[in-house]
N, CA, C and O atoms as a GROMACS GRO file, in nm:
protein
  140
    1UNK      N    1   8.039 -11.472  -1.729
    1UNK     CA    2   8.050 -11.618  -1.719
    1UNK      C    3   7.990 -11.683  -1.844
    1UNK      O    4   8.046 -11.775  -1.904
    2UNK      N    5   7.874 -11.630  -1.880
    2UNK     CA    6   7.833 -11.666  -2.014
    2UNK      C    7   7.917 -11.693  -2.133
    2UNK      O    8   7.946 -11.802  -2.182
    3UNK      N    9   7.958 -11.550  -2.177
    3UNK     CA   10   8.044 -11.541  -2.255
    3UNK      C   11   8.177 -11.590  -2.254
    3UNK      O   12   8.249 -11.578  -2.353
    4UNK      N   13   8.216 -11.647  -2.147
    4UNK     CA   14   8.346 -11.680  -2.112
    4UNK      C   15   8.322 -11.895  -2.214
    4UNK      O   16   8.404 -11.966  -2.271
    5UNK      N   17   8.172 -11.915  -2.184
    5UNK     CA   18   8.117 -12.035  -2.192
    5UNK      C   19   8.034 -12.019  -2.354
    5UNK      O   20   7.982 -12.112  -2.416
    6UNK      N   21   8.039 -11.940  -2.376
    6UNK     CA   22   8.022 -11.895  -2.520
    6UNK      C   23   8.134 -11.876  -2.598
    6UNK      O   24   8.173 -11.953  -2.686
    7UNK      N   25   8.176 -11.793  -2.571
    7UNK     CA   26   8.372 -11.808  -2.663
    7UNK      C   27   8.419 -11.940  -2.631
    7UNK      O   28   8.494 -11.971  -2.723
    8UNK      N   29   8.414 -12.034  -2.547
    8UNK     CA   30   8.481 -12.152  -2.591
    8UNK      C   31   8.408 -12.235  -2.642
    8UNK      O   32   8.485 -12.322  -2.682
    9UNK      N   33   8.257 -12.277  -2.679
    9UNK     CA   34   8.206 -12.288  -2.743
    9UNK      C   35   8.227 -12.273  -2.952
    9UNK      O   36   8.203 -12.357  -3.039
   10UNK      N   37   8.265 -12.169  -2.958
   10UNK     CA   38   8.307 -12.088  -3.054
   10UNK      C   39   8.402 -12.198  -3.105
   10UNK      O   40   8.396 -12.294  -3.182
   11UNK      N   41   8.503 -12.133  -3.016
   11UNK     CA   42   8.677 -12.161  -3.040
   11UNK      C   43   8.667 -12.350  -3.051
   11UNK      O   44   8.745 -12.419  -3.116
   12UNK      N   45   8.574 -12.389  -2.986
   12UNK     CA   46   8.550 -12.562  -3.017
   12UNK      C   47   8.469 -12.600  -3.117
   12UNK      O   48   8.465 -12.720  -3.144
   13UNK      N   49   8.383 -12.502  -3.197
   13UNK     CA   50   8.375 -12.536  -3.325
   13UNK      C   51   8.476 -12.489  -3.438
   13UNK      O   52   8.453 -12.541  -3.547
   14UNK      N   53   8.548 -12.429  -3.436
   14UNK     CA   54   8.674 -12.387  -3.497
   14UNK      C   55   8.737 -12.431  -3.547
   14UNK      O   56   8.763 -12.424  -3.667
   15UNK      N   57   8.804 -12.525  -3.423
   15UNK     CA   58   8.899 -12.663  -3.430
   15UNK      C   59   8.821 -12.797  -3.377
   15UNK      O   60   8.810 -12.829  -3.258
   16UNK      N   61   8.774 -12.863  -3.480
   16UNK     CA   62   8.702 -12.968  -3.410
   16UNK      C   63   8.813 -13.073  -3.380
   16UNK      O   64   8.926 -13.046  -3.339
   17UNK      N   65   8.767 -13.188  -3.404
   17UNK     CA   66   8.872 -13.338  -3.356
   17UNK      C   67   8.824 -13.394  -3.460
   17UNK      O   68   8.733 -13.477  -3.457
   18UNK      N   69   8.891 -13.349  -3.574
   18UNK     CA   70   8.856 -13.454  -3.708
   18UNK      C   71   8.856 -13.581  -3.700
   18UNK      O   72   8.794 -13.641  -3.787
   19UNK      N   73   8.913 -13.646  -3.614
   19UNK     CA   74   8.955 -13.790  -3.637
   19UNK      C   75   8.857 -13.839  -3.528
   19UNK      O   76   8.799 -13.948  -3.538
   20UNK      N   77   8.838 -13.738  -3.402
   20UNK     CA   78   8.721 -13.800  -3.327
   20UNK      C   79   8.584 -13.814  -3.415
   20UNK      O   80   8.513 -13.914  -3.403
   21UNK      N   81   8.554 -13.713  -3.500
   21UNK     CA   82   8.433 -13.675  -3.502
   21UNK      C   83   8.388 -13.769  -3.657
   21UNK      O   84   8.270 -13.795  -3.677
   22UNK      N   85   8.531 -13.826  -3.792
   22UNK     CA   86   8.470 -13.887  -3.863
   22UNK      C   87   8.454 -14.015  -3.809
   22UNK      O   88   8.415 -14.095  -3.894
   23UNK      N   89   8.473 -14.069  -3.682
   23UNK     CA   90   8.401 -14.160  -3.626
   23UNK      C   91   8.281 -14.194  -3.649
   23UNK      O   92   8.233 -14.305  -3.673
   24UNK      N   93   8.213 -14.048  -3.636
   24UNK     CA   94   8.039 -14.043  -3.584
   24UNK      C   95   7.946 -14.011  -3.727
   24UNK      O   96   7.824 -14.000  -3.713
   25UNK      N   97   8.016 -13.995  -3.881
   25UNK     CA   98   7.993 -13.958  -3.948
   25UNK      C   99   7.989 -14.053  -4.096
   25UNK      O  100   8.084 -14.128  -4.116
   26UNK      N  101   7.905 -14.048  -4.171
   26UNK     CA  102   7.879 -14.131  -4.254
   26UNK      C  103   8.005 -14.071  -4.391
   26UNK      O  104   8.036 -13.969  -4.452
   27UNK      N  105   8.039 -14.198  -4.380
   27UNK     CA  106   8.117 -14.167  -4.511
   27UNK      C  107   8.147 -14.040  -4.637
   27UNK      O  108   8.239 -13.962  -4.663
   28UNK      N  109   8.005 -14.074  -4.697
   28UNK     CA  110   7.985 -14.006  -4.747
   28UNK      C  111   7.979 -13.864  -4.740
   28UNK      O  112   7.992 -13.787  -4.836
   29UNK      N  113   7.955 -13.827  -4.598
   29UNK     CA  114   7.968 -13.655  -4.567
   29UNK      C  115   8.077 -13.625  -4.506
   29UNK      O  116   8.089 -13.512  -4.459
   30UNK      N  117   8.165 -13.707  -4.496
   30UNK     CA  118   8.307 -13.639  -4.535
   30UNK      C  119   8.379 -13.673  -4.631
   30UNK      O  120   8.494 -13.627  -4.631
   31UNK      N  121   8.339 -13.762  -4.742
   31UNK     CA  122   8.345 -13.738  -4.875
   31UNK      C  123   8.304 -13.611  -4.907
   31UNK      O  124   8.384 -13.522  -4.879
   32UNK      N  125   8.230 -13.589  -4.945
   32UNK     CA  126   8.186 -13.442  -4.954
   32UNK      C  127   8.208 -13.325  -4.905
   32UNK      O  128   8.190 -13.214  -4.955
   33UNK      N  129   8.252 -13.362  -4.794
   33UNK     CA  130   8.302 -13.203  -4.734
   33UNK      C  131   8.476 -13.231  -4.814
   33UNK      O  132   8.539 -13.125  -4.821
   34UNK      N  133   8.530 -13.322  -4.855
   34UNK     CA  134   8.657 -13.288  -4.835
   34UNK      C  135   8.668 -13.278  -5.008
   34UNK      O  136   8.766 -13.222  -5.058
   35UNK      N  137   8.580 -13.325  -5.079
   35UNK     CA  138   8.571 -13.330  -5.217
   35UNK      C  139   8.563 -13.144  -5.284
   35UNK      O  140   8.555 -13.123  -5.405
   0.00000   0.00000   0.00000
């Protein structure tokens, strides 16, 4: 059960929700990550 809650864990940092997540994120560090 762990691991079942651990591999999707995983697999959801993998593929995040870019568009959710530069919501929450300062400009600049996704300037940088994409630079």
């Amino acid at each position: 059960m762990f691991d079942d809650a651990l591999h999707f864990l995983v697999q959801a940092q993998e593929a995040p929700d870019w568009a959710r997540l530069g919501q929450h994120l300062p400009y600049e560090w996704i300037e940088q990550a994409v630079a």
